[in-house]
N, C-alpha and C positions, 0 to 999 in steps of 0.2 A: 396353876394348871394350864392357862392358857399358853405362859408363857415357853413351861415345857413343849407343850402343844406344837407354838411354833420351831422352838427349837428343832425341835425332830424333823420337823419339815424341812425347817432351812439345812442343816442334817443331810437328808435325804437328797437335796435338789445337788449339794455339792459331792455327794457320791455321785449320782448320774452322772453330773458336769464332767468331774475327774475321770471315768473309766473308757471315755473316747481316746482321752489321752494315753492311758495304759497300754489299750489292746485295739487295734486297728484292724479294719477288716482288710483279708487279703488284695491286693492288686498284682494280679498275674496278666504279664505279657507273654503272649503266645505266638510264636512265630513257627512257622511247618506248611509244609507243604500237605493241601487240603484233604487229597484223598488217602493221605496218612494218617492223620493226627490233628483234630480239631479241637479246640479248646474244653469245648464239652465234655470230649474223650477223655481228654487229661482232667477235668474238674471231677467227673463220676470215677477213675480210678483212681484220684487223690482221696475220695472221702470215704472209696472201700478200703485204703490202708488209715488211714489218720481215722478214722469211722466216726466225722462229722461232716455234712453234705458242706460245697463249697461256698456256700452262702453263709454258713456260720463258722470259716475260717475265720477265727480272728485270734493277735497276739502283736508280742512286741515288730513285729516288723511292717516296714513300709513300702517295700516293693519284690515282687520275687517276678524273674521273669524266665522266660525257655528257647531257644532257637535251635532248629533242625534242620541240620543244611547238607546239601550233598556235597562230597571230598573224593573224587577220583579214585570214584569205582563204590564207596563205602558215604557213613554216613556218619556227621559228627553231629553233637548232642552237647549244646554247652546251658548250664542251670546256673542262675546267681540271684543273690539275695540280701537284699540290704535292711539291717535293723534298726529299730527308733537311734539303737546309739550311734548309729555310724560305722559297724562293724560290717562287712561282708565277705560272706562265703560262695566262691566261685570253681564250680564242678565241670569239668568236659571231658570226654571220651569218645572212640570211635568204636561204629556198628557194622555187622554186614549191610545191613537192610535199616528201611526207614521204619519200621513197626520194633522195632528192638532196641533202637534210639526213643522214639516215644515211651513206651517202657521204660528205659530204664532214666527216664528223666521224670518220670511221674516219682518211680523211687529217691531218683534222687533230692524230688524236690521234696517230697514228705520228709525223706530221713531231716533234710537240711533246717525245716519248718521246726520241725520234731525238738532238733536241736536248740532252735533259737528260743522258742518257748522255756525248755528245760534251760538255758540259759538265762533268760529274763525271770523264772522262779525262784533259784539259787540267788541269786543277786548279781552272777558273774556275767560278765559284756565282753563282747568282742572285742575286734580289734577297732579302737576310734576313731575315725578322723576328724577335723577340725568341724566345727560347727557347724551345719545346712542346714538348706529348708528342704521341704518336702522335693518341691519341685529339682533342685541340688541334685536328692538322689536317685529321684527317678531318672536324672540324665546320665545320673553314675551307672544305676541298675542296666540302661538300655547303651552305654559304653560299654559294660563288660561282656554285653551280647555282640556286639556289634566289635569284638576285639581292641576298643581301642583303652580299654581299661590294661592291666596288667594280667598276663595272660596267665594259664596253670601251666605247671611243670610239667606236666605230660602230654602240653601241645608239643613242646618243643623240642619231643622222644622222636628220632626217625624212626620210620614203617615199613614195613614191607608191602608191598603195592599185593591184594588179593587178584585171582585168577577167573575172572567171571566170562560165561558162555551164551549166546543170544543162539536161537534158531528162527528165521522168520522165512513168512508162506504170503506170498505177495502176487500181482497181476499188474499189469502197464499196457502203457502201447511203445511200439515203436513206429517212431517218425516219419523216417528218410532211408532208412536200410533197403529197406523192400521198397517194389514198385507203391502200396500204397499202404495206407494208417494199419498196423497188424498187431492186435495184441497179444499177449504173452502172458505167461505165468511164469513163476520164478522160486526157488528153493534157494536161501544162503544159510547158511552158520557163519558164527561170529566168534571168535575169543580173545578178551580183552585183557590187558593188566596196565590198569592205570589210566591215562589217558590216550596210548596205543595199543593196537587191534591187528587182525588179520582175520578175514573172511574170504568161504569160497562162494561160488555162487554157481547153479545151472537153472537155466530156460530154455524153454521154446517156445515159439512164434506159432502163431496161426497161420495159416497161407494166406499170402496178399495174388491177385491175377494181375496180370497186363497182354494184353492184345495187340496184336500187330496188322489184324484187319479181324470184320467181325465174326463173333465164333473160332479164330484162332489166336490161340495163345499158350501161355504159362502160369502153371502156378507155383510161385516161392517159398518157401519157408528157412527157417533160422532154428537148431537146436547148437546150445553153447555151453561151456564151463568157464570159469573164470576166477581169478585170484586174485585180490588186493588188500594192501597195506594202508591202515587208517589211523586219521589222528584225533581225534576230540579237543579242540581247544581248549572248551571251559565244561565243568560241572552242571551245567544248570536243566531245567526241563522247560520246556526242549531242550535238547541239548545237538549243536550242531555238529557236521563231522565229514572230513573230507577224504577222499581214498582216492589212490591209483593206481591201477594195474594193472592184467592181458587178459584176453578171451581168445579161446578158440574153439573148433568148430565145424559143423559141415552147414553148406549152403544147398539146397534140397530142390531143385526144379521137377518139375513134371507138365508135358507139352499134351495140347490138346484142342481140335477142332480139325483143318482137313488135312492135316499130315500125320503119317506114324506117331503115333503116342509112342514115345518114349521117356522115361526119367535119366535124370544124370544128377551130380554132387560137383562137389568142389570143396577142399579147404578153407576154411574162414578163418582168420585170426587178425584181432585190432588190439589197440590199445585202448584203456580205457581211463576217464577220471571221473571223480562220483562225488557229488555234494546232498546232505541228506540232512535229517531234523528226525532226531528221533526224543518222542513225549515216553515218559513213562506213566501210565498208568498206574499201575498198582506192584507190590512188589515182584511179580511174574510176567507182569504181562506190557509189552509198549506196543505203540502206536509208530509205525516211520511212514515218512515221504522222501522222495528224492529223483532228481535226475543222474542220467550219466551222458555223457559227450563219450561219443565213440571214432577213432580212428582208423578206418580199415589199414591192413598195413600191406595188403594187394589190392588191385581191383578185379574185379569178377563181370563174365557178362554170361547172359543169359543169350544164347540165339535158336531161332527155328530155321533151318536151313540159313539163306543168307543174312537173313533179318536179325537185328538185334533186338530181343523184351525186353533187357533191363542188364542196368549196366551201375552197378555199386557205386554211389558216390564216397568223395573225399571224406566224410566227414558225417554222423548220423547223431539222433539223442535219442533216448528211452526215458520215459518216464512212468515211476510208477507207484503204489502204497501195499506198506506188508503191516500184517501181525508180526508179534514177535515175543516169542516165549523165553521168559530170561531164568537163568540158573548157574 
């Protein structure tokens, strides 16, 4: 009796021992951009499809990982998974939006789990490769994310570049235009395809004064339109982006202290170039900043009778921060 006793014990301790080796609990690497798609996110809708919480994923496999990366304008979404045998399966596609790449890698990573499971109960294995260690393939797993693995077939489909629309409601100042610091508010639209753009843009200035003895003077202002052609170097958030193009304009005087109050104008138009950093926020909404260097392409003065108030330099900046509504 005893010795069955033990038997069953010793029995028992080698089932335990063995079912580490069987089923592994999951190791998901999660790469995304934070205010998309956090690991959490993806763990609570993996275990409302697979309907076991992410802590009691376990199965033949030893690494599944996710990477959601922005691609010029759109958003690509690559899944892979590597099992005890050595086999892996590697999924990627391209989204409008980063919420729809999360999504559909949550999908894809259950269908793919789904799989491997149902594969390791039949008896059948993927595809092998030569023998690793754990460590092996988790570098394999984080190759496949990181492209240096063998890519999928449908990376290597050309696209059509989508047609995306920014509006942004922004304020600055400007510099050197005007006699002195005058801010502004600004209205641009943007439309983009790819990594090139064209926006317009209208402001105007606050009035800046200058005085040519005290109590007499001018006051300036600036309303503008403007149009420029952009280029976005790289995909990333921020994402940087460079633009150049014309403004024109009326330049807005009005005189005041002991001579005739009179107003007058003038045509304004410069050249413009525009460096900026625009964050995305959330699927609608970014964040920019940015300068422009401005080149008048007259000069302007301002006079009260003989006197000069101000007299347009070579050369100004604006600088300012918008909202930005994207669609």
């Amino acid at each position: 009796m005893t010795s069955t006793r033990n038997a069953a014990v010793i029995l028992v301790g080698l089932v335990a021992a063995a079912r580490p080796a069987e089923a592994k609990e999951l190791r998901l690497e999660w790469r995304a951009p934070a205010w998309c798609a956090t690991r959490s996110q993806a763990e609570q809708g993996l275990a409302s499809i697979v309907g076991r919480p992410a802590s009691e994923l376990v199965g033949p496999w030893r690494r599944a990982g996710v990477a959601i990366t922005p691609e010029e304008g759109s958003w690509r979404v690559k899944v892979a998974v590597v099992d005890r045998d050595g086999g892996r399966s590697v999924r990627e596609l391209l989204t409008p939006t980063c919420e729809q790449a999360r999504d559909a890698a949550i999908v894809i990573l259950a269908t793919s789990l789904v799989a491997t499971e149902r594969r390791a109960s039949t008896g059948v294995q993927g595809s092998p490769s030569p023998a690793t260690s754990v460590d092996q393939d988790t570098a394999t797993a984080s190759g496949e994310l990181d492209g240096t693995a063998r890519s999928s077939p449908s990376a290597a489909r050309p696209r059509e570049e989508s047609l995306s629309g920014q509006l942004g409601i922004g304020s600055g100042v400007d510099l050197l235009t005007l006699p002195r610091v005058a801010a502004f508010g600004q209205l641009e639209a943007r439309l983009e395809r790819g990594a090139l753009g064209v926006s317009a843009v209208a402001l105007a200035t606050d009035s800046a004064a200058a005085d040519v003895a005290p109590g007499i003077g001018a006051r300036m202002s600036l309303a503008l339109a403007g149009a420029l052609a952009c280029y976005r170097p790289m995909a990333s958030n921020p994402a940087p982006y460079g633009c150049a193009g014309a403004e024109a304009g009326v330049l807005l005087a009005s005189g005041y202290g002991g001579t005739p109050a009179r107003d007058d104008q003038a045509v304004w138009y410069a050249a413009l170039a525009k460096a900026m950093l625009h964050w995305r926020l959330a699927t609608w909404t970014a964040l920019e900043v940015g300068a422009v260097g401005i080149a008048p392409l007259r000069t302007l003065k301002v006079k009260l009778g003989p006197s000069t108030v101000h007299e347009t330099p070579p050369v100004g900046v604006r600088a300012w921060i918008a909202t930005v509504a994207r669609f």
